[in-house]
C-alpha positions as CSV (number, residue, x, y, z in Angstrom):
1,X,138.0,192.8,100.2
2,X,139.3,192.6,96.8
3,X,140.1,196.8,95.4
4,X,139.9,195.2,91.3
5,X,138.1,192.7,89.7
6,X,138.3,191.7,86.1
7,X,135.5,190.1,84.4
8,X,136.2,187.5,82.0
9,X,132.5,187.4,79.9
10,X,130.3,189.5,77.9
11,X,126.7,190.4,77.2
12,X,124.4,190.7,80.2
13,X,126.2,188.7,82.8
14,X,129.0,191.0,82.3
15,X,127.1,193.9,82.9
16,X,125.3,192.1,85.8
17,X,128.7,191.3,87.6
18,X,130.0,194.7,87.0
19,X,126.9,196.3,88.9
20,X,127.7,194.0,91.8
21,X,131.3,195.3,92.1
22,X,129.9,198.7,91.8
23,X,127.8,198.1,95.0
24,X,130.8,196.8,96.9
25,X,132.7,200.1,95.8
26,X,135.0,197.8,93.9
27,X,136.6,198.5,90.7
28,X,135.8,196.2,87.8
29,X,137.8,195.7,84.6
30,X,136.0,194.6,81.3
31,X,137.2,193.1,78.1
32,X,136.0,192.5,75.6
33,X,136.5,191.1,71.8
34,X,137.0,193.6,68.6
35,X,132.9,193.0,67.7
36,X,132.0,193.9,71.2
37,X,133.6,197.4,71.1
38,X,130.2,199.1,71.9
39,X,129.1,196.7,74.4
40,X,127.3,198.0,77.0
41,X,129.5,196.2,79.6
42,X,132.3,197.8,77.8
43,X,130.8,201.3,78.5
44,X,129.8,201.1,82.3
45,X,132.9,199.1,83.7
46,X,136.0,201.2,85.0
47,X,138.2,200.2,82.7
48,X,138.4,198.2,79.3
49,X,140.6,196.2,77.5
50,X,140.9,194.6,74.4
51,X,142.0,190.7,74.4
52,X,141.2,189.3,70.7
53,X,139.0,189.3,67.7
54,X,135.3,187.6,67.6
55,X,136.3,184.0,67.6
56,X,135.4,182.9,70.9
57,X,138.9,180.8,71.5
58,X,141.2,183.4,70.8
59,X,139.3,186.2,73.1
60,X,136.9,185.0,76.0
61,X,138.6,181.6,75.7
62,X,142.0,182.6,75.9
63,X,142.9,182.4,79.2
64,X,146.4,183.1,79.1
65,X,145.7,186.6,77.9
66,X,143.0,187.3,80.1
67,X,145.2,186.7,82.9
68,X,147.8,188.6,81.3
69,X,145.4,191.7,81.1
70,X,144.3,191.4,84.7
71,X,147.9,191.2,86.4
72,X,148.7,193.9,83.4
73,X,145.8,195.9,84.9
74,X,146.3,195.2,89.0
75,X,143.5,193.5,89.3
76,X,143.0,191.1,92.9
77,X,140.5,188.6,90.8
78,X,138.7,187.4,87.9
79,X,135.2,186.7,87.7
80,X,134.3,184.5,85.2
81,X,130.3,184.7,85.0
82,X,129.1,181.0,83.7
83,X,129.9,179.8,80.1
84,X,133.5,180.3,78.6
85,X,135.7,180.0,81.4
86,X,133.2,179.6,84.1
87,X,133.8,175.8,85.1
88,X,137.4,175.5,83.3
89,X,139.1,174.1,86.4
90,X,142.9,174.4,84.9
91,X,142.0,178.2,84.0
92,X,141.0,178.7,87.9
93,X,143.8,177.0,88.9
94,X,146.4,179.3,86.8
95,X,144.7,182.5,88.3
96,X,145.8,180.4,91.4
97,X,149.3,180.1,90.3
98,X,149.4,183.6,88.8
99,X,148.0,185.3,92.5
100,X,144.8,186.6,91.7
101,X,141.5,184.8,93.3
102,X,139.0,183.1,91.1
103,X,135.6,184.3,92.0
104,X,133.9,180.8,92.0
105,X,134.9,177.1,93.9
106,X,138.2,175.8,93.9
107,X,140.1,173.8,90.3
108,X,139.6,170.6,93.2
109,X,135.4,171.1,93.1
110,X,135.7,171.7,89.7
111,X,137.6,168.7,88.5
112,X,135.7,166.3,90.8
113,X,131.7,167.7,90.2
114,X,132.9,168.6,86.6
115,X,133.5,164.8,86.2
116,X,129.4,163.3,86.1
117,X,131.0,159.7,86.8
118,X,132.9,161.2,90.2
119,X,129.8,163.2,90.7
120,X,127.4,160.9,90.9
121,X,129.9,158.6,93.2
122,X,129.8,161.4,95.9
123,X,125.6,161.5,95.5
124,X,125.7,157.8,96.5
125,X,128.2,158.0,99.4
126,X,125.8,161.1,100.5
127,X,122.7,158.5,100.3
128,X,121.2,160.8,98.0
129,X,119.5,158.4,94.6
130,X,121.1,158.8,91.7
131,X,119.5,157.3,88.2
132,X,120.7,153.7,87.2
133,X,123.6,154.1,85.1
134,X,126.7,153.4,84.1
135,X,130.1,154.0,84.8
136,X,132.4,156.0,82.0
137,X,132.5,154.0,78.4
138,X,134.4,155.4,75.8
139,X,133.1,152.4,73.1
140,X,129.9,152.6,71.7
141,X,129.8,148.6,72.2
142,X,129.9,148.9,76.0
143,X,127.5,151.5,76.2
144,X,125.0,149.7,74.0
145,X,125.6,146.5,75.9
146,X,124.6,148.5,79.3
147,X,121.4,150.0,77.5
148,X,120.0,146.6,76.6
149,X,120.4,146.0,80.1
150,X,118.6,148.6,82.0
151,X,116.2,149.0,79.0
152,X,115.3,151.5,76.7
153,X,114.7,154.7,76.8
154,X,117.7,156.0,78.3
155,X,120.0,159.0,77.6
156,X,123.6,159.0,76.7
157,X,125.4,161.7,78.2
158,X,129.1,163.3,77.6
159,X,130.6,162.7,81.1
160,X,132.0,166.3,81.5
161,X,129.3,167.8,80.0
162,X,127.2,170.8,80.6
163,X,124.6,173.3,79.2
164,X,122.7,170.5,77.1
165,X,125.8,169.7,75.2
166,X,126.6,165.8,74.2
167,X,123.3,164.7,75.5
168,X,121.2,162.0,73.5
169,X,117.7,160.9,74.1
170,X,117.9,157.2,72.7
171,X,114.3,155.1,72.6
172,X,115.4,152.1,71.2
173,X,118.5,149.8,69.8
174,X,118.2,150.1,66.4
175,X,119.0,154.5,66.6
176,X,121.4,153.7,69.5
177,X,124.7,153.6,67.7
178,X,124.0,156.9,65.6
179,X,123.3,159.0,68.6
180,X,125.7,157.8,70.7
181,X,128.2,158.4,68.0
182,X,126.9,162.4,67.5
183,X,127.1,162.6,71.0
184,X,130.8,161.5,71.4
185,X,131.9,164.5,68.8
186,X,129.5,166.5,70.0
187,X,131.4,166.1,73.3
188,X,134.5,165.5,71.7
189,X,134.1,169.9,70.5
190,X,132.6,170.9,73.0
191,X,134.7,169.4,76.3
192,X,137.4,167.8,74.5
193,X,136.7,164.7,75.9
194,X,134.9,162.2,74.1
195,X,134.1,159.8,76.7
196,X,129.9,159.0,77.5
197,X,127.8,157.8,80.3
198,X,124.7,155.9,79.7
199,X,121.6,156.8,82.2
200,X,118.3,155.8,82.7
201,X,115.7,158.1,81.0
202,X,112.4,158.8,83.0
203,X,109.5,159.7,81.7
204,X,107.3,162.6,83.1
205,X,109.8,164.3,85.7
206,X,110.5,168.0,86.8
207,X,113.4,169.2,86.7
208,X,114.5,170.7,90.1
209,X,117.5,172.4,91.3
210,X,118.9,173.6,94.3
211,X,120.9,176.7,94.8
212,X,123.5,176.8,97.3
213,X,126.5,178.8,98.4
214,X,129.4,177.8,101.0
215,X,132.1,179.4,102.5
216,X,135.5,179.0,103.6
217,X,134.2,178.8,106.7
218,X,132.6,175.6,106.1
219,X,128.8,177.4,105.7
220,X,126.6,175.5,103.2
221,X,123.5,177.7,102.9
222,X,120.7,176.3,100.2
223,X,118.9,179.2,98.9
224,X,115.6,177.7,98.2
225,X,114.9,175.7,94.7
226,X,114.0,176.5,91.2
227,X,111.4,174.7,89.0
228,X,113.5,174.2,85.4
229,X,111.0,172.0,83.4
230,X,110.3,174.0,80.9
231,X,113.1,173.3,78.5
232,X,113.4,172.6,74.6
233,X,116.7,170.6,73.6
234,X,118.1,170.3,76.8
235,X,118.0,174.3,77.0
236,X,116.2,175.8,79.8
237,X,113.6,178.4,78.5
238,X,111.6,179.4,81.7
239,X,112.2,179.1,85.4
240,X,110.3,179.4,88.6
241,X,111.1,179.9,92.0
242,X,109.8,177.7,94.2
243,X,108.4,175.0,92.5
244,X,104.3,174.4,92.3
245,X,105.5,170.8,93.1
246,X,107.9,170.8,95.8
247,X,106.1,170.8,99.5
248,X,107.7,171.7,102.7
249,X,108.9,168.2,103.6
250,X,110.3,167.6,100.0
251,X,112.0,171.2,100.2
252,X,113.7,170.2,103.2
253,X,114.8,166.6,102.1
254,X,116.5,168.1,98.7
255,X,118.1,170.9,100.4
256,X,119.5,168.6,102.7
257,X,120.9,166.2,100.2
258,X,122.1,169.1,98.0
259,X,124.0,170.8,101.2
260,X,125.5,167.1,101.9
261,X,126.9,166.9,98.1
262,X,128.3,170.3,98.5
263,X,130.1,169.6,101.6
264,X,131.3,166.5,100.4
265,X,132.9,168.2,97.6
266,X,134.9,170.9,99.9
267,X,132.1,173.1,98.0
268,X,132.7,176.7,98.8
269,X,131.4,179.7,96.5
270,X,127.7,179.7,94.3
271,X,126.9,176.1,92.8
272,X,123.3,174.6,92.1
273,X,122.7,170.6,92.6
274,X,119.9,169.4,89.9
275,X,117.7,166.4,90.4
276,X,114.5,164.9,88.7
277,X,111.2,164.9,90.2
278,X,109.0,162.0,89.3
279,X,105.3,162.0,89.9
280,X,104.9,160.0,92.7
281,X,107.7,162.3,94.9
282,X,110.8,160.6,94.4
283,X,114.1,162.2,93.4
284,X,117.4,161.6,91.2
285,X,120.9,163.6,91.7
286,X,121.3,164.6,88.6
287,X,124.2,166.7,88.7
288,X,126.1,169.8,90.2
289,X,126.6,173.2,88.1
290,X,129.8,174.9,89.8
291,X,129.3,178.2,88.3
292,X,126.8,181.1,88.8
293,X,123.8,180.0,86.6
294,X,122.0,181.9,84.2
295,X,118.5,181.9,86.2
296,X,120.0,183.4,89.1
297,X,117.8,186.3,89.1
298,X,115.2,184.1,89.7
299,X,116.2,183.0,93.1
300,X,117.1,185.9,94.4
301,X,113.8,188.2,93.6
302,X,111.9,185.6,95.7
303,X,114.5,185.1,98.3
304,X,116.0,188.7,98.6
305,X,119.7,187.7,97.9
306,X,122.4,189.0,95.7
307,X,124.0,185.7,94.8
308,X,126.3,187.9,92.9
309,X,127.7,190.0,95.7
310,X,127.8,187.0,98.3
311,X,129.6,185.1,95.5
312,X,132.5,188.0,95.6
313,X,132.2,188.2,99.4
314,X,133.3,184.4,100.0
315,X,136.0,184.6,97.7
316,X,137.6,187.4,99.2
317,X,137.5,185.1,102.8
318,X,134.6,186.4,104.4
319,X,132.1,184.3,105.9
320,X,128.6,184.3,104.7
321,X,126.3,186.8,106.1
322,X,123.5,185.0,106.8
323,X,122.5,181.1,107.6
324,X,119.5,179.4,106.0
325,X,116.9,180.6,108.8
326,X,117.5,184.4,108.1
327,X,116.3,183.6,104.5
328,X,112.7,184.6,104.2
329,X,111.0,183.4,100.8
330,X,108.2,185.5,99.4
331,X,106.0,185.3,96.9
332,X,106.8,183.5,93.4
333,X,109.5,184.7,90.4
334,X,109.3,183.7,87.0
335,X,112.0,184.1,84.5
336,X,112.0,183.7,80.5
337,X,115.1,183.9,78.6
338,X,114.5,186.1,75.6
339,X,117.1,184.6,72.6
340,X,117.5,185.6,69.1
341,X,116.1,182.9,67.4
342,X,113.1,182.5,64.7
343,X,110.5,180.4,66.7
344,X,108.7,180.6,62.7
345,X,111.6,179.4,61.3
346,X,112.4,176.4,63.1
347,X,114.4,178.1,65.4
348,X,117.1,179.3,63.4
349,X,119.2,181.4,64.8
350,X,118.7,185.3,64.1
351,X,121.7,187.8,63.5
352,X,121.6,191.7,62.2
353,X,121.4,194.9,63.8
354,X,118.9,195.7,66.7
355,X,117.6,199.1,65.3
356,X,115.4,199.3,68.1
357,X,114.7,198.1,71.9
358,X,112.7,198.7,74.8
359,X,112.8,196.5,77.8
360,X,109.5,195.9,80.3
361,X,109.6,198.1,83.3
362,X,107.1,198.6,86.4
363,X,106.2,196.9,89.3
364,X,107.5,193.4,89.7
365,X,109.8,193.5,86.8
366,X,113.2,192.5,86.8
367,X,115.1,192.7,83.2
368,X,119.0,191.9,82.5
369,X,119.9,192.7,79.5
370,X,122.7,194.4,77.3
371,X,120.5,195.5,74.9
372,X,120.5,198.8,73.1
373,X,119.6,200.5,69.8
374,X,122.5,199.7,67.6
375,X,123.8,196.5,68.9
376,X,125.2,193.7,66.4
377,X,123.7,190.4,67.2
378,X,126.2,188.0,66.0
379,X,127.4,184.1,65.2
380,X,130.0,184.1,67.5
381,X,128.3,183.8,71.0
382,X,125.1,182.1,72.8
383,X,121.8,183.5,71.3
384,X,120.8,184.8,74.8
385,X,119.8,188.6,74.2
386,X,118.3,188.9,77.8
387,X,116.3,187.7,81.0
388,X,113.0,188.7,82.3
389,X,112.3,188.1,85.8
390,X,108.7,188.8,87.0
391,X,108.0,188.5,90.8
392,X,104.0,188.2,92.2
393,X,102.6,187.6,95.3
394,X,101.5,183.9,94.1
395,X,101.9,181.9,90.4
396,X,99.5,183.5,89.0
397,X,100.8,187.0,90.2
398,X,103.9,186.5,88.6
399,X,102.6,184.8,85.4
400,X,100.2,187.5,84.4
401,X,103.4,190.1,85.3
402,X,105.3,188.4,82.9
403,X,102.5,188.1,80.0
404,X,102.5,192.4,80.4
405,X,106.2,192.3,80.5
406,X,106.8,190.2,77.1
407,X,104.0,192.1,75.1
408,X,105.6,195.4,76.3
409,X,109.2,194.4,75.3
410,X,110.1,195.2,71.8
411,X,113.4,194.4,69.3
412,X,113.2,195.6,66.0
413,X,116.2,194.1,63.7
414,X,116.3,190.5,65.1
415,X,114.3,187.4,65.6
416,X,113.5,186.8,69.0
417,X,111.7,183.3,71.0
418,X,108.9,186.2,72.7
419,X,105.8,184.9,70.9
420,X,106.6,181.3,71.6
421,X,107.3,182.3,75.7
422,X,103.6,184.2,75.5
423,X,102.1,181.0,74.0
424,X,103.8,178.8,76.4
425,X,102.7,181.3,79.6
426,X,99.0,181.0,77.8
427,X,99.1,176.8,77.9
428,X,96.5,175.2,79.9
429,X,98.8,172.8,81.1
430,X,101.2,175.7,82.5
431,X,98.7,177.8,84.0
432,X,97.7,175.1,86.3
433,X,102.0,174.1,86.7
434,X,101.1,170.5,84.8
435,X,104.4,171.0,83.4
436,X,107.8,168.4,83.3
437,X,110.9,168.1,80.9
438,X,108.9,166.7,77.9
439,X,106.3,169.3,78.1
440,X,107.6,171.2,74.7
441,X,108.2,167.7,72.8
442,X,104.2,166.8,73.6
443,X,102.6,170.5,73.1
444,X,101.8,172.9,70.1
445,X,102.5,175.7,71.4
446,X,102.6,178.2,68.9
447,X,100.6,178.8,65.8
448,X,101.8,180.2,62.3
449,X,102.0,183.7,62.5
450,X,99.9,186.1,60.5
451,X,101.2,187.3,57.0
452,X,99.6,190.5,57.1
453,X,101.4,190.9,60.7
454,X,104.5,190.3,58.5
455,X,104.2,192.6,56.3
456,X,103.4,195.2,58.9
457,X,106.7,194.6,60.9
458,X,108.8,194.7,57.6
459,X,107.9,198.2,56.6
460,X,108.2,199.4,60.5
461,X,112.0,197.7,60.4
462,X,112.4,198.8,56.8
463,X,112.0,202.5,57.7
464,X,114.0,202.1,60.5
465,X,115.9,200.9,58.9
466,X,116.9,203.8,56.4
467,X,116.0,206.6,58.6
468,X,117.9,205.4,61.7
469,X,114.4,205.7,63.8
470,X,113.4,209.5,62.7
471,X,110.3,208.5,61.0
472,X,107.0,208.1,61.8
473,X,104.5,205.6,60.7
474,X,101.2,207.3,60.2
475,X,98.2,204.9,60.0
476,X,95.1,205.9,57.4
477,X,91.5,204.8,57.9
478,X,92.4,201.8,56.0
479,X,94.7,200.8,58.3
480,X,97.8,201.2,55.9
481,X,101.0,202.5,57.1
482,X,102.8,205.5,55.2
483,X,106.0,207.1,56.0
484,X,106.2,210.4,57.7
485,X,109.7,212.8,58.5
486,X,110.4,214.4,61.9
487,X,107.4,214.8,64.5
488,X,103.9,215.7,64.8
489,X,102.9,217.3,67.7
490,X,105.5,216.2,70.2
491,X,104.3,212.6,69.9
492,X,104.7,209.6,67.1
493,X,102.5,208.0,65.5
494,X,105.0,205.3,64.7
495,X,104.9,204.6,68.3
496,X,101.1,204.3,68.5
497,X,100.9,202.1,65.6
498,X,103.6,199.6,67.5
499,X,101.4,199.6,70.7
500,X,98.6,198.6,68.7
501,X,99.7,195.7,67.1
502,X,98.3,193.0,68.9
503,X,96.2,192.9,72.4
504,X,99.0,190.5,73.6
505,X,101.8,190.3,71.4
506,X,105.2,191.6,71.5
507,X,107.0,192.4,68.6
508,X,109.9,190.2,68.4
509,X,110.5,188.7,65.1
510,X,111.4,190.2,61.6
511,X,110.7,188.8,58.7
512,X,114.6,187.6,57.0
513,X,113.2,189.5,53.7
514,X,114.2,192.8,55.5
């Protein structure tokens, strides 16, 4: 077993992979960027180190130094959580070459799953369906030629893509050539690789993926599915685990076919296999995440795992504790991923000073976060602020735990998507899990929010704000707020003013006037 592990990420992953080392009495190594000084991760790991300033390529990206700091440091590994380095197969193949293990699969599984062309090549020699599409076009000609013949609508995706990026939802000819075009730089940033693939779009499909782990032993375990169809640009927003629409048989056929792609790949380590559902039962290969992914948490409250900790164990060379049979599912998990963005605003993105947080607690609730009063929300990273996981004995179970735990969670300083998830959890259509990829394009879901509600959360912030959280908000038989220093009888009337808000409302947004 590894003595030292250095973890190359940030935020609440970081602080989530630092708590599994601390379980496996293993010594873990942050770093961190000159804006992330205070970070919470920075704060519980055994050690710290600084490796650059904000921008993302010359800290978390900069794998040269990171590898510097962990031979530097004596560490036996690096995990890389997912995003930044996560599925950089030349950056797992120089902690190779340096002599330290990279906690995830091999620069080999990478390269050849990281490649959607190759992927989708081992899907077929699996016999597992994969969508009509086309091979790797780097002209906008040949891909338009391919999507007049398989017909419209299809999607043109960047063919080492990932997370949503250099994907293009195209309905007919005449818009082809534009999107394909933004999705070729888009790529072109993002991967550094401009080429596309053109794919056959269907209409009114879950998305479903498999989670599975493998060994060096040559153990492929699936660890049961997730539901993922509740996205909004190609972002996942809320996850389930299982799936309303995935019976016995089905579960068994895709974990099959998602074991046999793994294996065929020399898989070993955490990856998840993604297909589309369509109505009628059929599925798609879709493609193969080789990283830890952010709904993790998911999976494991229903199944009992820690993905985390089995993910370590395998790299160090052990085998896998368990086989697929010792895995006993209960119950359902729901997870919403709470971002700092203005769901009022079009979803702009939210930055400033959290001057106040409290996360969801009691029974069934799961929260990772690195939240804390203080913290700078910032340009330079993903918006993600943190996860809720709620687990019930059935759907509903879990979807009324997770309605309590998003109207108990407040962040005063930042925008935050928490009144859009509460609508969303209050649709018809996803109370009775009527739900597929398009499901946000087709539904309202949210409704203007109150002025007066505005104004209400703008003095609260506001005097915050100035006091640094020492005064109270004391409500009058009007119902206006005033200000009020220090405390009245051992209690705060700020505090009861907050719970009373709204029956079923968290307070996650702040007007930009503050």
């Amino acid at each position: 077993m590894f003595s030292k592990v250095l973890v190359a990420n940030r935020g609440e992953i970081a602080l989530r992979i630092v708590r599994g080392l601390r379980d496996l009495d293993i010594a873990s190594v942050a770093v961190y960027s000159e804006v992330d000084r205070l970070s919470q991760h920075v704060r519980y790991a055994d050690e710290a180190h600084l490796i650059g300033p904000a921008n993302a390529r010359e800290s978390y990206l900069n794998g040269d130094k990171i590898i510097a700091v962990a031979k530097a440091c004596g560490a036996d590994a690096i995990h890389p959580g997912y995003g930044f380095l996560a599925e950089n197969a030349d950056f797992a193949e120089a902690c190779r070459d340096a002599g330290l293990e990279f906690i995830g699969p091999s620069p080999e599984s990478i390269r050849l799953l990281g490649d959607k062309i190759a992927a989708r090549r081992i899907a077929e020699q699996c016999g597992v369906p994969v969508l009509p599409g086309s091979g790797e076009v780097e002209s906008i000609d040949e891909a338009l030629a391919f999507a007049d013949r398989i017909g419209y609508p299809v999607m043109v995706k960047a063919a080492a893509g990932g997370g949503g990026r250099g994907i293009r939802l195209i309905n007919s000819p005449g818009e082809f050539r534009e999107a394909a075009a933004r999705a070729m730089q888009e790529a072109q940033a993002a991967f550094g690789n401009a080429a596309i693939y053109v794919e056959k779009n269907l209409q009114r499909v879950r998305h479903i993926e498999v989670q599975v782990i493998g060994d060096k032993f040559g153990n492929a375990v699936p660890v049961g599915e997730r539901e993922c169809s509740i996205q909004r640009r190609h972002q996942k927003l809320i996850e389930e685990c299982p799936s309303i629409a995935v019976s016995p048989q089905l579960r068994r056929s895709l974990t099959r076919a998602a074991v046999r792609i793994a294996r065929a790949a020399n898989y070993h380590n955490v990856g998840t296999v993604e297909f589309l559902l369509t109505e009628d039962g059929s599925y798609y290969f879709l493609e193969m995440n080789t990283r830890l992914q952010v709904e993790h948490p998911v999976t494991e409250i229903v199944t009992g795992t820690d993905l985390v900790k089995d993910q370590i164990i395998v790299a160090a060379g052990e085998e896998l504790p368990y086989e697929e049979a010792d895995l006993l599912t209960r119950g359902w998990g729901i997870e919403c991923r709470i971002v700092a963005e203005d769901p009022f605003n079009n979803f702009l993105p939210s930055v400033g000073k959290v001057v106040f947080a409290r996360e969801p607690a009691g029974p069934g609730i799961r929260v990772e976060s690195a939240l804390y009063d203080g913290v700078e929300v910032t340009p330079y990273y993903d918006s993600l602020l943190a996860k809720v996981t709620a687990w019930g004995r059935n759907r509903e179970g879990a979807r009324t735990r997770m309605k309590r735990a998003l109207a108990e969670f407040r962040v005063v300083g930042v925008a935050t998507n928490i009144p859009y998830l509460q609508q969303i959890l209050d649709h018809p259509d996803f109370v009775s899990g009527n739900v597929d990829t398009g499901f946000l394009d087709r539904h309202q879901v949210f409704a203007a929010e109150p002025l007066a509600e505005q104004r209400e959360l703008a003095e609260m912030a506001a005097l915050l704000l100035v006091t640094g959280g020492e005064t109270e908000v004391a409500v009058d038989s009007t119902g206006n707020s005033a200000a009020t220093n220090g405390h009245r009888n051992g209690s705060s009337a700020w505090r009861g003013r907050m719970g009373g808000l709204s029956e079923a409302k968290a307070m996650g947004r702040w007007p930009k006037s503050i």
